[in-house]
LUMBAZA-374542 format. One record per residue (C-alpha): residue number from 1; residue in three letters; x, y, z. Coordinates in nm, 2 decimals. Layout:
<pt seq="NUM" type="ALA" px="X" py="Y" pz="Z"/>
...
***
This chain:
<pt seq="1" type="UNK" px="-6.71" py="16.79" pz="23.39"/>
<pt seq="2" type="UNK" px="-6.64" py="16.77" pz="23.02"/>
<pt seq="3" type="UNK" px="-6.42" py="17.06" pz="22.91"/>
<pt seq="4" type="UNK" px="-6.35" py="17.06" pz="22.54"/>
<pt seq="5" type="UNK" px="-6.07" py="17.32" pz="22.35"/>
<pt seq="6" type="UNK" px="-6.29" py="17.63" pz="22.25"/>
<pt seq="7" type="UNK" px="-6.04" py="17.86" pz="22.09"/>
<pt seq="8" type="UNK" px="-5.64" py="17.91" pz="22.02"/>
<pt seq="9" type="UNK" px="-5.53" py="18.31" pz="22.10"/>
<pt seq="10" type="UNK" px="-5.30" py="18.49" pz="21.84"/>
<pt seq="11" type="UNK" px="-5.21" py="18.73" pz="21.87"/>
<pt seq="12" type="UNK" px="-5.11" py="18.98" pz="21.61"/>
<pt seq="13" type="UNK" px="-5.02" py="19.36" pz="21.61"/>
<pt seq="14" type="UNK" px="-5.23" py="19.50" pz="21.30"/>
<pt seq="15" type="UNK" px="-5.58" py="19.34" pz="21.29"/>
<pt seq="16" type="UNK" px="-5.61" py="19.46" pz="20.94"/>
<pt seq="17" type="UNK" px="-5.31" py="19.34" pz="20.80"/>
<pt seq="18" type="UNK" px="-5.34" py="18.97" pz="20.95"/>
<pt seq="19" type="UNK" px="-5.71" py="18.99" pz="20.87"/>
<pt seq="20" type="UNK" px="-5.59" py="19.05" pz="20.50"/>
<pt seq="21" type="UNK" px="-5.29" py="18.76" pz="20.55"/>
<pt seq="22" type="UNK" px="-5.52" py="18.48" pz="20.70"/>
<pt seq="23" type="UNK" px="-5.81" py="18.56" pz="20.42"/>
<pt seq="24" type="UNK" px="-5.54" py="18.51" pz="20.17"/>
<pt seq="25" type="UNK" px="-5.39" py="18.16" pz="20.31"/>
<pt seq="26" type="UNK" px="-5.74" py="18.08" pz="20.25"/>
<pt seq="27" type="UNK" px="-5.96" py="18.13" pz="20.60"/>
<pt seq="28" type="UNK" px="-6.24" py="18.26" pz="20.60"/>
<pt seq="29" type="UNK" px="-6.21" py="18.52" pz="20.89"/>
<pt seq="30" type="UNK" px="-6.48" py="18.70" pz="21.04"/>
<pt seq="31" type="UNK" px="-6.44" py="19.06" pz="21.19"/>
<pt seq="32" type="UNK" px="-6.50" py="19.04" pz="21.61"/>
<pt seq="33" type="UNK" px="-6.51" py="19.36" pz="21.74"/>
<pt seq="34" type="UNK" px="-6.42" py="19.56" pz="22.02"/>
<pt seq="35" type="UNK" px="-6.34" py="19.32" pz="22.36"/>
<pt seq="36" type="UNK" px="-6.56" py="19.52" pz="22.65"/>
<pt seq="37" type="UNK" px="-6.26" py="19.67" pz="22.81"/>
<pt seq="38" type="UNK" px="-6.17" py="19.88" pz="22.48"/>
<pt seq="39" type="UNK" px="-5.80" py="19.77" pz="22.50"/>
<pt seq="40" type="UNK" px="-5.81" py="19.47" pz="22.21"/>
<pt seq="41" type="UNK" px="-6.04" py="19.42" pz="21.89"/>
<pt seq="42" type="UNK" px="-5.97" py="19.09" pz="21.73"/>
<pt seq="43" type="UNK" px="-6.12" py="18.89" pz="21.42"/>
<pt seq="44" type="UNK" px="-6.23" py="18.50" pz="21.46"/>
<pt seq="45" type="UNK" px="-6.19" py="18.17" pz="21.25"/>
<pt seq="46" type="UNK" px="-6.46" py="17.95" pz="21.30"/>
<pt seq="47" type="UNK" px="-6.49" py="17.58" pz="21.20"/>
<pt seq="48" type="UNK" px="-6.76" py="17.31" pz="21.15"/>
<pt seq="49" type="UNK" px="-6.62" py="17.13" pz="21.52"/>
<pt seq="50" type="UNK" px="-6.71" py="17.42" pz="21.72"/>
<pt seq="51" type="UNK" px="-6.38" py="17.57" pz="21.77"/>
<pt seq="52" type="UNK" px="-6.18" py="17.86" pz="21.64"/>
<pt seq="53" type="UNK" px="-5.89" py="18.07" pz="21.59"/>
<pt seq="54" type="UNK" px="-5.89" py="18.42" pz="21.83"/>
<pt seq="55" type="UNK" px="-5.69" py="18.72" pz="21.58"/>
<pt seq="56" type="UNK" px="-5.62" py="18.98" pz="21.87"/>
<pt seq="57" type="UNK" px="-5.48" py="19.33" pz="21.85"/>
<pt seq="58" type="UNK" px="-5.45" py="19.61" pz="22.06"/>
<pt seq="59" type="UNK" px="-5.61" py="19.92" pz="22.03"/>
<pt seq="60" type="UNK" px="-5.36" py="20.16" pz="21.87"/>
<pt seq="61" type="UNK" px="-5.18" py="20.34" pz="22.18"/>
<pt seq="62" type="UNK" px="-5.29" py="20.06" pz="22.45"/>
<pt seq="63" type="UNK" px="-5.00" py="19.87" pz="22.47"/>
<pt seq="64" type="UNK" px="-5.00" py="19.83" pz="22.79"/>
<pt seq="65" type="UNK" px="-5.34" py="19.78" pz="22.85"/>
<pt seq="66" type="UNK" px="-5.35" py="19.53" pz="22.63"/>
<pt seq="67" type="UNK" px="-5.01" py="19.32" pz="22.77"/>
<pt seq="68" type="UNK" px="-5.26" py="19.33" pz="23.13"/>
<pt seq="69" type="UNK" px="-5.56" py="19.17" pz="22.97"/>
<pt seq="70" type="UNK" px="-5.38" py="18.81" pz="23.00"/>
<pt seq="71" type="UNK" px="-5.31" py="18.77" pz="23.33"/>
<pt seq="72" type="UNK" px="-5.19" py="18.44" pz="23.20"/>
<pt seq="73" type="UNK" px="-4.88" py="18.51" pz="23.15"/>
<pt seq="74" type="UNK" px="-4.83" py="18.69" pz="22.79"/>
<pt seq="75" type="UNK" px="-4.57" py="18.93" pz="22.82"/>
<pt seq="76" type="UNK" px="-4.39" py="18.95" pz="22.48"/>
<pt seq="77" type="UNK" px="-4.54" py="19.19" pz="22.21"/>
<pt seq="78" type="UNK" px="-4.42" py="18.91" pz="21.95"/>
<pt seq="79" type="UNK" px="-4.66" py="18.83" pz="21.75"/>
<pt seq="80" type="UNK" px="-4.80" py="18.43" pz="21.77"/>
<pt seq="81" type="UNK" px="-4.97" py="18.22" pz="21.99"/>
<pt seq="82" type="UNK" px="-5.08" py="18.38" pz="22.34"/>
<pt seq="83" type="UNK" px="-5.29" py="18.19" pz="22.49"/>
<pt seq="84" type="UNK" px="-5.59" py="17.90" pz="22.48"/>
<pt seq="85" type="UNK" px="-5.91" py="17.82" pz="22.61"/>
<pt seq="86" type="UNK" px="-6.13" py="17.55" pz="22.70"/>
<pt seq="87" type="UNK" px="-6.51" py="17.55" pz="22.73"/>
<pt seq="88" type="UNK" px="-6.67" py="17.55" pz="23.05"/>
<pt seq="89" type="UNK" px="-7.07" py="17.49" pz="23.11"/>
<pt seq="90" type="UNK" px="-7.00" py="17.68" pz="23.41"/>
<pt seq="91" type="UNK" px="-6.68" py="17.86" pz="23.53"/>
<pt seq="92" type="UNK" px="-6.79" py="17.89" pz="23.85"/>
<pt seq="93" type="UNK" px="-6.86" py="17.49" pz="23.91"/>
<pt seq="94" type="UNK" px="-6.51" py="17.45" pz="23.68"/>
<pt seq="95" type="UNK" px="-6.33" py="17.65" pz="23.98"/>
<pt seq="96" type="UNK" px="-6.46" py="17.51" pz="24.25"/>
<pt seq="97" type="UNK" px="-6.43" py="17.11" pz="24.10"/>
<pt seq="98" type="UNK" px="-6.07" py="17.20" pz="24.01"/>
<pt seq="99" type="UNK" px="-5.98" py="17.37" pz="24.34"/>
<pt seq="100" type="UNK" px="-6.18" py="17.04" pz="24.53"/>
<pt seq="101" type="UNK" px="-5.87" py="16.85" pz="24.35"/>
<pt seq="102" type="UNK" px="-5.58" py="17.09" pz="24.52"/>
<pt seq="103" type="UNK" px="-5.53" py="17.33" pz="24.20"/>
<pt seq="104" type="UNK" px="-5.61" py="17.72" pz="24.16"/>
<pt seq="105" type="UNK" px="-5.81" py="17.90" pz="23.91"/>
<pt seq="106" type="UNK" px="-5.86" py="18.30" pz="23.95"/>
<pt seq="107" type="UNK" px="-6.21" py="18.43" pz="23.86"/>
<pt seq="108" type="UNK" px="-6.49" py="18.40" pz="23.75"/>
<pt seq="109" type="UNK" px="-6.41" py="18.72" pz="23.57"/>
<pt seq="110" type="UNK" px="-6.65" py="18.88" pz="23.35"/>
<pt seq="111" type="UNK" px="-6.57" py="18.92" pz="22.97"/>
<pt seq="112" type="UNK" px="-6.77" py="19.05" pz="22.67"/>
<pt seq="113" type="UNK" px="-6.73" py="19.21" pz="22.34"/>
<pt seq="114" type="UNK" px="-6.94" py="19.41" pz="22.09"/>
<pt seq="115" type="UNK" px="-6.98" py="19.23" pz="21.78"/>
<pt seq="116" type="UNK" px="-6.90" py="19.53" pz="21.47"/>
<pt seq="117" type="UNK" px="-7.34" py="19.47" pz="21.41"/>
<pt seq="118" type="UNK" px="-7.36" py="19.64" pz="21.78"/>
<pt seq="119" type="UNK" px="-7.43" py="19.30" pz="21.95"/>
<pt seq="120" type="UNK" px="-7.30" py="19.27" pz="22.29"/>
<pt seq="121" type="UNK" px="-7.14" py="18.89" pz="22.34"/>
<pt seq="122" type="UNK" px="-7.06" py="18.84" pz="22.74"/>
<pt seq="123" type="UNK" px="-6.91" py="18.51" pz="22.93"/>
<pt seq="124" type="UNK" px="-6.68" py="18.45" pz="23.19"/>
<pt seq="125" type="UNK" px="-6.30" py="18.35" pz="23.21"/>
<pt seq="126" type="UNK" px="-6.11" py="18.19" pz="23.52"/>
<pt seq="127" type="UNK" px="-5.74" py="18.21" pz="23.50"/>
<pt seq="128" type="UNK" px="-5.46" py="17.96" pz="23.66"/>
<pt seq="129" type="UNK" px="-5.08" py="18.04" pz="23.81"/>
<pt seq="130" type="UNK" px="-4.94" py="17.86" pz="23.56"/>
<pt seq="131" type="UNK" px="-4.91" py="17.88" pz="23.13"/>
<pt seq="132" type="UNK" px="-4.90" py="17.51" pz="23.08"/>
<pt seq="133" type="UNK" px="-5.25" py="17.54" pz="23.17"/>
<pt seq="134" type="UNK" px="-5.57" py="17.66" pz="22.97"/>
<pt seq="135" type="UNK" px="-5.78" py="17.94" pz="23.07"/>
<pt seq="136" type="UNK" px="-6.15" py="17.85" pz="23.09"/>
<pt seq="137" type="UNK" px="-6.44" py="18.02" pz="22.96"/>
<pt seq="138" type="UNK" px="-6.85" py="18.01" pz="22.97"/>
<pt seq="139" type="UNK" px="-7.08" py="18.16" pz="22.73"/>
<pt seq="140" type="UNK" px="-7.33" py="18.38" pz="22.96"/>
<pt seq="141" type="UNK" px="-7.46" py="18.47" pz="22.60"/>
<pt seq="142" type="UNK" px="-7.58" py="18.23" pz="22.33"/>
<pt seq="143" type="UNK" px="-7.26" py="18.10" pz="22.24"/>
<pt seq="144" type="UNK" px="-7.38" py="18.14" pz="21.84"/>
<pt seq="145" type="UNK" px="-7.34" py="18.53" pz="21.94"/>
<pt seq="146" type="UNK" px="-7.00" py="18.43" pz="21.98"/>
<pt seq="147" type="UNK" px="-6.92" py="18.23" pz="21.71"/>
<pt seq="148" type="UNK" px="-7.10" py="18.22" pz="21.39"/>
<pt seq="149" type="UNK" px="-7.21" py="17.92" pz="21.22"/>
<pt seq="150" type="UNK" px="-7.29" py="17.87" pz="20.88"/>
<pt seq="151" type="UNK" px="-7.09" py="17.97" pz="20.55"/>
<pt seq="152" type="UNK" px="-6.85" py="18.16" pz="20.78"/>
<pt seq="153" type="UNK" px="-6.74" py="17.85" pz="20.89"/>
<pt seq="154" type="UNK" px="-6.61" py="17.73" pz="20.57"/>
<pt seq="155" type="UNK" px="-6.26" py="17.75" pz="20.43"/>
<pt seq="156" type="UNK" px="-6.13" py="17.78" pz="20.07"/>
<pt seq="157" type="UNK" px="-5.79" py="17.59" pz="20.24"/>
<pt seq="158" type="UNK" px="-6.04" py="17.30" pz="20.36"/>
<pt seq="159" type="UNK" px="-5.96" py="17.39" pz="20.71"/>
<pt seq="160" type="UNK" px="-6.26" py="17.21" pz="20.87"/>
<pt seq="161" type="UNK" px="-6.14" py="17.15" pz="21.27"/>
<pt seq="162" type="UNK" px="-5.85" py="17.19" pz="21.53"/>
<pt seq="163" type="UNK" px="-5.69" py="16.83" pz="21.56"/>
<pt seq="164" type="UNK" px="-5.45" py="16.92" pz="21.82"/>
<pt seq="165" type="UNK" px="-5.29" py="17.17" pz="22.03"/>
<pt seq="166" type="UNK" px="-4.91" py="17.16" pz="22.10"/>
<pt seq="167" type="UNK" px="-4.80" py="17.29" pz="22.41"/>
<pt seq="168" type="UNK" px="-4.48" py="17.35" pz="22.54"/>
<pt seq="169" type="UNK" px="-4.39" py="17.21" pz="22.94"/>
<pt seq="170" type="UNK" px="-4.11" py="17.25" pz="23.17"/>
<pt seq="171" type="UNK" px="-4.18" py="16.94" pz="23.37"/>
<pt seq="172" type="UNK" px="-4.43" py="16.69" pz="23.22"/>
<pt seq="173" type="UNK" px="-4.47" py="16.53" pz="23.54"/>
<pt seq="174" type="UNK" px="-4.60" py="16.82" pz="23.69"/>
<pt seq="175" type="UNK" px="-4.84" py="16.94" pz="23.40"/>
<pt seq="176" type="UNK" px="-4.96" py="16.59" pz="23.39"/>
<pt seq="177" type="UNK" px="-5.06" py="16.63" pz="23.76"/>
<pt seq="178" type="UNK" px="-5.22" py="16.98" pz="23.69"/>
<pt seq="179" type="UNK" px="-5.42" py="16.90" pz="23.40"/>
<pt seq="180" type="UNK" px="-5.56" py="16.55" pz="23.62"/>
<pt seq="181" type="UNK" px="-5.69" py="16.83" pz="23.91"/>
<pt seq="182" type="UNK" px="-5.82" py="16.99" pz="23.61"/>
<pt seq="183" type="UNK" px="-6.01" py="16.79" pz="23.42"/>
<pt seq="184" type="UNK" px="-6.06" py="16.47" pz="23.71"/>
<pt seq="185" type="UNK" px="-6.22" py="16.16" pz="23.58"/>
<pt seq="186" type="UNK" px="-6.22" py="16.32" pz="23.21"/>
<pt seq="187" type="UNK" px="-5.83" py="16.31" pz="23.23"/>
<pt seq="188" type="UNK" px="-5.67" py="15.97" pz="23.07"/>
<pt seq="189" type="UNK" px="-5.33" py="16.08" pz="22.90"/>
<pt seq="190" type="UNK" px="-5.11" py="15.86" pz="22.68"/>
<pt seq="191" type="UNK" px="-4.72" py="15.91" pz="22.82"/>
<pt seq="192" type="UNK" px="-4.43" py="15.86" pz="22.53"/>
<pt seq="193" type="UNK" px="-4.09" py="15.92" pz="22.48"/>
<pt seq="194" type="UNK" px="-3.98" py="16.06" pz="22.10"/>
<pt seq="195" type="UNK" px="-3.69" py="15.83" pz="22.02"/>
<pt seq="196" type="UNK" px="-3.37" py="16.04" pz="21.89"/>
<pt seq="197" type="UNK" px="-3.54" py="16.35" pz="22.00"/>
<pt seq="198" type="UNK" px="-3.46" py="16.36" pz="22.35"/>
<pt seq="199" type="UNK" px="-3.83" py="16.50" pz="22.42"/>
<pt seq="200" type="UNK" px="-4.13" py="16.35" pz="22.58"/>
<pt seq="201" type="UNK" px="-4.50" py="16.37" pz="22.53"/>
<pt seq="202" type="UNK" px="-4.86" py="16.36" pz="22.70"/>
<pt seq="203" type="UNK" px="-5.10" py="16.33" pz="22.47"/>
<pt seq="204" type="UNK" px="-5.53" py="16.32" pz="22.57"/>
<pt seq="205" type="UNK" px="-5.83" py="16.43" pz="22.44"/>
<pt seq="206" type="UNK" px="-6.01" py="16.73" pz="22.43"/>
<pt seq="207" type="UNK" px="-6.36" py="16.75" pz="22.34"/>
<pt seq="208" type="UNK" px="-6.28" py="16.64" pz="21.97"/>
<pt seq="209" type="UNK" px="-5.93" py="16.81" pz="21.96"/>
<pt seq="210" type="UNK" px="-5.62" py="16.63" pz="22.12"/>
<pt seq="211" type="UNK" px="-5.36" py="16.81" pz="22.37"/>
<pt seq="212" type="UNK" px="-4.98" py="16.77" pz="22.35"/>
<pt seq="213" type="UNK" px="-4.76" py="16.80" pz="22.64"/>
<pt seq="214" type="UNK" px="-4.41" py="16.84" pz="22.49"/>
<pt seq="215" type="UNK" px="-4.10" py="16.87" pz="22.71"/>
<pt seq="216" type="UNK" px="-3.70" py="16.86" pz="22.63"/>
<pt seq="217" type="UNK" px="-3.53" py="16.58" pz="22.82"/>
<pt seq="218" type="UNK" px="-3.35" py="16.74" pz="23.09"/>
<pt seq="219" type="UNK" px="-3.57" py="17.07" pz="23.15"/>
<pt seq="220" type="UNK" px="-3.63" py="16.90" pz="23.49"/>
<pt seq="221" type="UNK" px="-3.42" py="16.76" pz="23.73"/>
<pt seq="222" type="UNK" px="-3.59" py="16.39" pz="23.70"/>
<pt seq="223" type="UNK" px="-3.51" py="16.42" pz="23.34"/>
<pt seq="224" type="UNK" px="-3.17" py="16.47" pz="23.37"/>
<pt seq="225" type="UNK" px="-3.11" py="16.22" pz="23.55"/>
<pt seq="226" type="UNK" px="-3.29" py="15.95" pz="23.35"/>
<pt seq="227" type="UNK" px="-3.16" py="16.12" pz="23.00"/>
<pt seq="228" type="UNK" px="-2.84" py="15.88" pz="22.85"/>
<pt seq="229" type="UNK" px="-2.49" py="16.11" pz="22.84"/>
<pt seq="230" type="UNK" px="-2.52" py="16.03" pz="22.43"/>
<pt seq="231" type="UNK" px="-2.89" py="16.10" pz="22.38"/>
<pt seq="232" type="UNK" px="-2.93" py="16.36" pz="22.11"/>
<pt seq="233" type="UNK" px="-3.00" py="16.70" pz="22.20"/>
<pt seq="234" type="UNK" px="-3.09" py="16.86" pz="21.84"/>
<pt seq="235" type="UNK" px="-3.38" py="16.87" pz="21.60"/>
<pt seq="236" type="UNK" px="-3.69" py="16.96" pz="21.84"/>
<pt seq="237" type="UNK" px="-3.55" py="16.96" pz="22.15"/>
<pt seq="238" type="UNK" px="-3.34" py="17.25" pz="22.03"/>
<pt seq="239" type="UNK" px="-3.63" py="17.41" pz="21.95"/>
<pt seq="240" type="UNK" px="-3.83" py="17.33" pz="22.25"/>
<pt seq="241" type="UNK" px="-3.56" py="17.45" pz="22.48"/>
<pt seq="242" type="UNK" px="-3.51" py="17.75" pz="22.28"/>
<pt seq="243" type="UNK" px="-3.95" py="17.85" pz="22.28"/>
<pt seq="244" type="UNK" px="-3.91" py="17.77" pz="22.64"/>
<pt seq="245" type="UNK" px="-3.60" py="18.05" pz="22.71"/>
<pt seq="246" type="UNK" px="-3.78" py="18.30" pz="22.48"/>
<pt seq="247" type="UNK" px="-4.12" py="18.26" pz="22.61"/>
<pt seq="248" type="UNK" px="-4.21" py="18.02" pz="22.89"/>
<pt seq="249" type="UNK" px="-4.42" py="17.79" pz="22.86"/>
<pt seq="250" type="UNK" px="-4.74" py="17.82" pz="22.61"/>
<pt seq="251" type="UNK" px="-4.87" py="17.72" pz="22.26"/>
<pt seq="252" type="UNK" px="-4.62" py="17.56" pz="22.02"/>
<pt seq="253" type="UNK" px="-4.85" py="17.47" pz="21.75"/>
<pt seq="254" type="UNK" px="-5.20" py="17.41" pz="21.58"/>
<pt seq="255" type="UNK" px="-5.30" py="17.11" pz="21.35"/>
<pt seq="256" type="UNK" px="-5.61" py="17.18" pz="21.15"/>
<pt seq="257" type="UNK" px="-5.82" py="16.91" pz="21.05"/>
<pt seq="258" type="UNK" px="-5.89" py="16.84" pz="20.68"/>
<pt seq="259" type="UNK" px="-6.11" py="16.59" pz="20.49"/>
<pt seq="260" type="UNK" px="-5.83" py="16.61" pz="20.15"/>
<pt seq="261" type="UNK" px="-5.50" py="16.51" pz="20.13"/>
<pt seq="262" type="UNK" px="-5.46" py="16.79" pz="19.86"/>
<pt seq="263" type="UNK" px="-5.53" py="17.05" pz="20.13"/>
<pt seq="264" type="UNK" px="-5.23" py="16.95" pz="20.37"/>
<pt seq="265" type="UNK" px="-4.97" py="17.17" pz="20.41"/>
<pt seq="266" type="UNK" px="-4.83" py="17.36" pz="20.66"/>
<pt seq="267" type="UNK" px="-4.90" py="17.76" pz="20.60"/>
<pt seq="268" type="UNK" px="-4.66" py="18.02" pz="20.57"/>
<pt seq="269" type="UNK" px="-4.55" py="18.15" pz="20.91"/>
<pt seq="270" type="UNK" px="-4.52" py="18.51" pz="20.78"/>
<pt seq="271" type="UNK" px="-4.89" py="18.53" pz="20.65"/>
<pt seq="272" type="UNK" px="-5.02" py="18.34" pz="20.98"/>
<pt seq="273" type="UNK" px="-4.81" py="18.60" pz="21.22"/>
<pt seq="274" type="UNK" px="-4.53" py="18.38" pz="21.35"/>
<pt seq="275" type="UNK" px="-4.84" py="18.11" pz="21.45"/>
<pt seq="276" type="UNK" px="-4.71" py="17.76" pz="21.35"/>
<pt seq="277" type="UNK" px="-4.98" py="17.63" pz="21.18"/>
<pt seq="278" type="UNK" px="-5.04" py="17.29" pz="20.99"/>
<pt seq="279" type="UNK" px="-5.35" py="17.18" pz="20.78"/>
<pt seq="280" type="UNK" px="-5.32" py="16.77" pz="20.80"/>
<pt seq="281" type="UNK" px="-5.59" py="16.51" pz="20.64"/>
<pt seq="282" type="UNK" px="-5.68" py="16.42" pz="21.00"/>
<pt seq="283" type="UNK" px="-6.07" py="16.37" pz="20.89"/>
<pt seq="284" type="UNK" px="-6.18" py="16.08" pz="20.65"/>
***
């Protein structure tokens, strides 16, 4: 079962303000609505590959609530990246492929939002134990409901795709095994080591995006032991280990795909609400 990167969560704590902030780093953002459980409202960016950015705010006073509605493991009220999805053709047949293989997704769980033209969007989730992994998602709606095409899909910054998603492991070995339950036949990663970073890699495709696996040397005990005593422990590693003590494992960063090398540049991290985001001429 193919299951391509649908959308990147951020989360941000004033839907107006980062709607304002991404509009002027050049997105064209589109206002989402109200999610079905009346705890979040969030705004998207769309691009011409299908996929998008999720803006996502509590309702004032619903902290809480909100905090709950990611079983996934989002606990921080910091503002950034909380989460990502792929796309399932069906979250039921996702679950019971990926459980077939020896690992657990919760759900289906039902999902929905009304769009601000009094639309109502609905689709399914499935959530696993872990935050190395994705959450999955069907449309049970037409998925244009969810995610407009057209001129709201182009960008004054030339943002035109998501190239790759960085995310942050404790033991690679371990994701690797979890995202080959996962995905099953559609799973064929690329295993590296980052020379002078003391940090190693997955890398494999998704849909048209491709997923990183990036884990400090030494976060497991196989890495320690295979790590050289004078292998340097700076640069990213230091900041690997420090995103993993501060907020498990997750999304470290988003390159966007653009088609000009005039357009690359990586965006401001106070107008994109902490998100690390990069626009790179990934598309000729």
């Amino acid at each position: 079962m193919s299951l391509p990167l649908d959308h990147v969560v951020i989360r941000v704590e004033d839907i107006e303000q980062a709607i304002a902030d991404f509009s002027e780093t050049g997105f064209t953002v589109q206002r989402g609505g109200i999610h079905a459980d009346g705890t979040t409202r969030h705004a998207l960016i769309g691009f011409d590959d299908g996929r998008f950015l999720d803006l996502t705010a509590a309702v004032p006073g619903l902290r809480q609530a909100r905090e709950s509605r990611w079983p996934h493991g989002v606990q921080s009220s910091a503002e950034g990246f909380a989460d990502f999805a792929l796309l399932a053709p069906s979250v039921p047949d996702a679950i019971e492929a990926a459980r077939a293989r020896g690992l657990h997704y919760e759900g289906p769980i039902p999902g929905g939002r009304i769009r601000p033209d009094g639309t109502r969007i609905e689709w399914q989730t499935a959530v696993p134990t872990t935050r190395d992994l994705p959450l999955l998602c069907s449309d049970l709606t037409p998925r244009f409901l969810r995610v407009a095409v057209g001129e709201a899909r182009r960008h004054a910054n030339g943002a035109q795709g998501v190239a790759s998603v960085a995310i942050v492991v404790k033991d690679l070995e371990a994701s690797i095994k979890r995202y080959r339950a996962l995905l099953g036949g559609a799973f064929d990663a690329h295993v590296a080591a980052l020379p002078g970073h003391a940090v190693r890699l997955a890398t494999f495709a998704s849909g048209t995006a491709t997923l990183v696996l990036l884990a400090p040397r030494g976060s497991s005990a196989s890495d320690e032991a295979d790590t050289p005593a004078d292998e340097p422990r700076a640069g990213l590693h230091a900041r690997l280990q420090a995103f993993l003590a501060a907020s498990g494992e997750g999304v470290f960063g988003v390159t966007l795909a653009t088609a000009h090398v005039s357009h690359a540049r990586t965006l401001p991290r106070a107008l994109t609400h902490g998100a690390s985001l990069e626009l790179s001429a990934c598309l000729g």
